[in-house]
C-alpha positions as CSV (number, residue, x, y, z in Angstrom):
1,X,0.0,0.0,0.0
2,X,3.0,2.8,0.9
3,X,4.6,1.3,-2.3
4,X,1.1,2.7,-4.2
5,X,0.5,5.4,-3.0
6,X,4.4,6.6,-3.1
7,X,4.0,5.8,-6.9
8,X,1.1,8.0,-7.0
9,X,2.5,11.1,-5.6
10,X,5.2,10.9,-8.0
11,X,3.6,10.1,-11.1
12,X,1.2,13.5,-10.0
13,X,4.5,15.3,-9.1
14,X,5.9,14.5,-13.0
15,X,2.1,15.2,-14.4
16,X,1.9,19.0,-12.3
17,X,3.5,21.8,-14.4
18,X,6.7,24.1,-13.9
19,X,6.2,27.5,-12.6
20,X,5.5,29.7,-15.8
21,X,8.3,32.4,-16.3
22,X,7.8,35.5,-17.0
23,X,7.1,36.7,-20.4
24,X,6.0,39.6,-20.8
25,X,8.3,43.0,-20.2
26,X,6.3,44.2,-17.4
27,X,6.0,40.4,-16.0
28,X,10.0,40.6,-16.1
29,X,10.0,44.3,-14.6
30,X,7.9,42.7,-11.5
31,X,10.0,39.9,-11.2
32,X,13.1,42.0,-11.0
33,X,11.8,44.1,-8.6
34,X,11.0,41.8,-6.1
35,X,14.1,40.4,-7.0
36,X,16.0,43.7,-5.6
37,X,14.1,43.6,-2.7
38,X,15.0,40.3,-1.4
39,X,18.5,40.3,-2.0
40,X,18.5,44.1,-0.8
41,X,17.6,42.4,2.0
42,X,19.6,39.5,2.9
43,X,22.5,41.8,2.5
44,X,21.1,44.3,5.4
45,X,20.6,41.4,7.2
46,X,24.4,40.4,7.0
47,X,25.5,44.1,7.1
48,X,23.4,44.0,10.6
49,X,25.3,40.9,11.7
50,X,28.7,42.6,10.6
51,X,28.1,45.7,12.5
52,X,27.1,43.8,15.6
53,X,30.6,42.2,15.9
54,X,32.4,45.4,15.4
55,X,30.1,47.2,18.2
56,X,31.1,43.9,20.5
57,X,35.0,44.7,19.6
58,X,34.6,48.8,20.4
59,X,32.5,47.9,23.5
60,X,35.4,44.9,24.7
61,X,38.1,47.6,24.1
62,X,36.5,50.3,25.9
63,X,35.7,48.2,29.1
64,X,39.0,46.4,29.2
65,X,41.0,50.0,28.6
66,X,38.8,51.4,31.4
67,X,39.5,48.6,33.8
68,X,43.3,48.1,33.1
69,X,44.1,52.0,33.2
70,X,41.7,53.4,36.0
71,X,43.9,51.2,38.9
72,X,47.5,50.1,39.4
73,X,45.7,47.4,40.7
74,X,45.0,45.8,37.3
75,X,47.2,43.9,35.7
76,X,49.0,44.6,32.1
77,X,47.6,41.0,30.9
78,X,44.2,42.2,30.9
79,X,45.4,44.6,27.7
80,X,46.5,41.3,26.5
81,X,43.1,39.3,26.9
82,X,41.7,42.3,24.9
83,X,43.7,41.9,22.1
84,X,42.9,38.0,22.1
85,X,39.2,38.8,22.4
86,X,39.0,41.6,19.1
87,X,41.3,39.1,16.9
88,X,38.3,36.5,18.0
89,X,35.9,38.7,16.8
90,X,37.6,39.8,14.0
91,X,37.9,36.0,12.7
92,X,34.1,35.7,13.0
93,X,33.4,39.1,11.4
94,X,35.6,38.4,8.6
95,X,33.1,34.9,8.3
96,X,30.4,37.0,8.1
97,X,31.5,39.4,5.7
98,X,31.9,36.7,3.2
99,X,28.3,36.3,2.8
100,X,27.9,40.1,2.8
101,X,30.0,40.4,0.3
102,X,28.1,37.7,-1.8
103,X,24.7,39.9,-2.0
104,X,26.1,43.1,-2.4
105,X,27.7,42.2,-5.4
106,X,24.3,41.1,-7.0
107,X,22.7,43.8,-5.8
108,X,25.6,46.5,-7.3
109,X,25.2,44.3,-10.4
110,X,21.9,45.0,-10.8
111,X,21.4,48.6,-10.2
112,X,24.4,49.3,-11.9
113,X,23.3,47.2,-15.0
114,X,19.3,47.6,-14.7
115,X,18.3,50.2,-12.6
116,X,20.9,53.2,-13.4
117,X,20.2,51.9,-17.2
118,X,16.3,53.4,-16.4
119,X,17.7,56.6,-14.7
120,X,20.1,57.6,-17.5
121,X,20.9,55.5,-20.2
122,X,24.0,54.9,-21.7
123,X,26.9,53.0,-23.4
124,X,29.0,52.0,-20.5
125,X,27.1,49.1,-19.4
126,X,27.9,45.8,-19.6
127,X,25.5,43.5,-21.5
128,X,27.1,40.2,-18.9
129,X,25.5,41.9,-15.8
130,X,22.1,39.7,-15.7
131,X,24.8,36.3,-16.6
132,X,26.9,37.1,-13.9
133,X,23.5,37.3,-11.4
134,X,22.2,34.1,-13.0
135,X,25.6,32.0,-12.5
136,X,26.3,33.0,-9.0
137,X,22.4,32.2,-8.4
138,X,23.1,28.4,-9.8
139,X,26.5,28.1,-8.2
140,X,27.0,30.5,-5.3
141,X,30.0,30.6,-4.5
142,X,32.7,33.2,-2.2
143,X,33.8,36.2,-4.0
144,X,36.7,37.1,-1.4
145,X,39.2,34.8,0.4
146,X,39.3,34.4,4.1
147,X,42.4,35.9,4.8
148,X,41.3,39.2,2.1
149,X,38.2,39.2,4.3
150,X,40.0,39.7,7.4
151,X,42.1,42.2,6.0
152,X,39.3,44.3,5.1
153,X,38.2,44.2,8.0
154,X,41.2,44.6,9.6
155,X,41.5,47.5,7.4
156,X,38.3,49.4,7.9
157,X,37.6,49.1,11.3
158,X,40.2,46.7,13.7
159,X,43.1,48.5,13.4
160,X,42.8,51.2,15.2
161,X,41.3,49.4,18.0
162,X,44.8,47.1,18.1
163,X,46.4,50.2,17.7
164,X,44.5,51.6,20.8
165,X,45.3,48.8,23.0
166,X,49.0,49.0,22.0
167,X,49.4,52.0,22.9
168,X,47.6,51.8,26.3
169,X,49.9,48.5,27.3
170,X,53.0,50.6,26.5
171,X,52.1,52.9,28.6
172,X,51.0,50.7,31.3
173,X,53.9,48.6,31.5
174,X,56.5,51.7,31.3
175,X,54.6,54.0,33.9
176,X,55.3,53.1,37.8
177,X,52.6,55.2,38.7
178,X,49.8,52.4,37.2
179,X,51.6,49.2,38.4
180,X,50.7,47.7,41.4
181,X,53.6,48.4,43.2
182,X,55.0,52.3,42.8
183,X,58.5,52.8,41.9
184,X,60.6,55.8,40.7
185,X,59.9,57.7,37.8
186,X,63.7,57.2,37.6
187,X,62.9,53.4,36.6
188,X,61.2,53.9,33.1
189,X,64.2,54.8,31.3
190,X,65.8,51.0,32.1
191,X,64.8,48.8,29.8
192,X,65.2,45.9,32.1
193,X,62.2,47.3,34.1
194,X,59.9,47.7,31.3
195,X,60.6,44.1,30.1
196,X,60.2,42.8,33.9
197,X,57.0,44.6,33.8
198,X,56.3,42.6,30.3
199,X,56.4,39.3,32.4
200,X,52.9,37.3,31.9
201,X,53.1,34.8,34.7
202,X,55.6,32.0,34.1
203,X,56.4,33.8,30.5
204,X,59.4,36.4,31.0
205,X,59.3,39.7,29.6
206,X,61.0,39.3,26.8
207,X,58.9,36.3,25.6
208,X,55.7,38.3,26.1
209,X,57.2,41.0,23.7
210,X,59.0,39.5,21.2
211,X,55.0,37.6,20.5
212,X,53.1,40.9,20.8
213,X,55.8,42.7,18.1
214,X,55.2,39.4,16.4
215,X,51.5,39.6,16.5
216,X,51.4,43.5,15.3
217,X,53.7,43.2,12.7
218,X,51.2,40.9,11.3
219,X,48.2,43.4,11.8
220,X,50.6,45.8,10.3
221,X,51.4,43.8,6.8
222,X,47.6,42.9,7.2
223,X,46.6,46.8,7.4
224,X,48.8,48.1,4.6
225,X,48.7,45.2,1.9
226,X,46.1,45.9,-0.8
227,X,45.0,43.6,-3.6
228,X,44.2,44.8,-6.7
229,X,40.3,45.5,-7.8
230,X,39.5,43.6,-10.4
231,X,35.9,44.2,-10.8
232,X,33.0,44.9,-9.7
233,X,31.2,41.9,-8.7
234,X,34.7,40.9,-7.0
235,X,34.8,44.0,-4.6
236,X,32.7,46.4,-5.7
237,X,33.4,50.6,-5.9
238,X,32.0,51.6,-3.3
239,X,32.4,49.1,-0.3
240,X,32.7,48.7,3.1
């Protein structure tokens, strides 16, 4: 009896027909639209989702800076655990991104191809605009490599928060005045106190600074390397 009636619903399921396409220019107009719409707003959606992680990191950075510099109390490694914490959310915004950048390439296809063709017509646009949509619709696929999405990111927005932090352990590990136990200013200008300061625990000093000169010379290559634009639907003109 399953066996029968399984038949059945597949012999209807061949016998019911296809959706009909569009065919008429105001049909195809319709479709289009709503077409916009929805990928106008997936890509909000992920826009949303990107901007929550980069109010986390701001958020993270001002606590942590507020806690570590407000009493000599606080330890220099809390700087540190900030640091760790924004490259954590860095990894999964650069994730996220991904997608985002997926959408908004299909939507800046198809205003620049469609809809700026309505406003003002002319002879710059290209004629593979609605291919390009229909390919990535069959076969979505990334636009932008992990590591190029972190250092967009890294680019746009995380930089200057690393940057930040640097500059406040510096300053927290070369200033008697904000470690726990007060010395002369006289101190500062040894280097052996600053890198006794640096100690982490069982790390020494040196150890601890040698990784974070490490770890920033890695944001720095990461900030100032720049790949080349090769088109549109690959980064975009006007991006984020």
């Amino acid at each position: 009896m399953v066996a029968e009636i399984s038949k059945a619903n597949f012999e209807i399921e061949l016998d019911s027909p296809r959706p009909a396409l569009p065919a008429t220019p105001s049909e195809i107009t319709n479709t289009l639209s709503h077409y916009y719409r929805g990928e106008l707003g997936r890509m909000i959606s992920w826009r949303d989702r990107i901007d929550r992680t980069s109010n986390w990191a701001i958020t993270v950075s001002a606590a942590l800076l507020s806690v570590s510099l407000s009493t000599p109390t606080s330890h220099h490694g809390v700087l540190l655990f900030g640091m760790m914490l924004i490259t954590l959310l860095l990894l999964i915004e650069a994730r996220r991104y991904r997608f985002f950048d997926i959408y908004r390439a299909r939507v800046r296809k198809l205003e620049r191809g469609y809809f700026a063709q309505i406003l003002a017509p002319n002879g710059e646009s290209r004629p593979d605009w609605a291919g390009a949509i229909a390919r990535s619709l069959r076969k979505p696929q990334f636009l932008l490599s992990y590591p190029g999405a972190v250092k967009r990111r890294l680019r746009r927005n995380y930089c200057w928060m690393y940057f930040i932090l640097l500059l406040a352990w510096c300053l927290k590990i070369t200033t008697p005045k904000l470690q726990t136990e007060g010395n002369p200013l006289t101190q500062t200008h040894s280097w052996t106190y600053v890198v006794e300061n640096a100690a982490l625990g069982p790390i020494p000093g040196w150890a601890v600074l040698c990784l974070v000169a490490l770890g920033y010379a890695g944001i720095l290559y990461g900030t100032l390397h720049r790949e080349m634009d090769e088109d549109e639907f690959v980064k975009g003109e006007a991006h984020v």
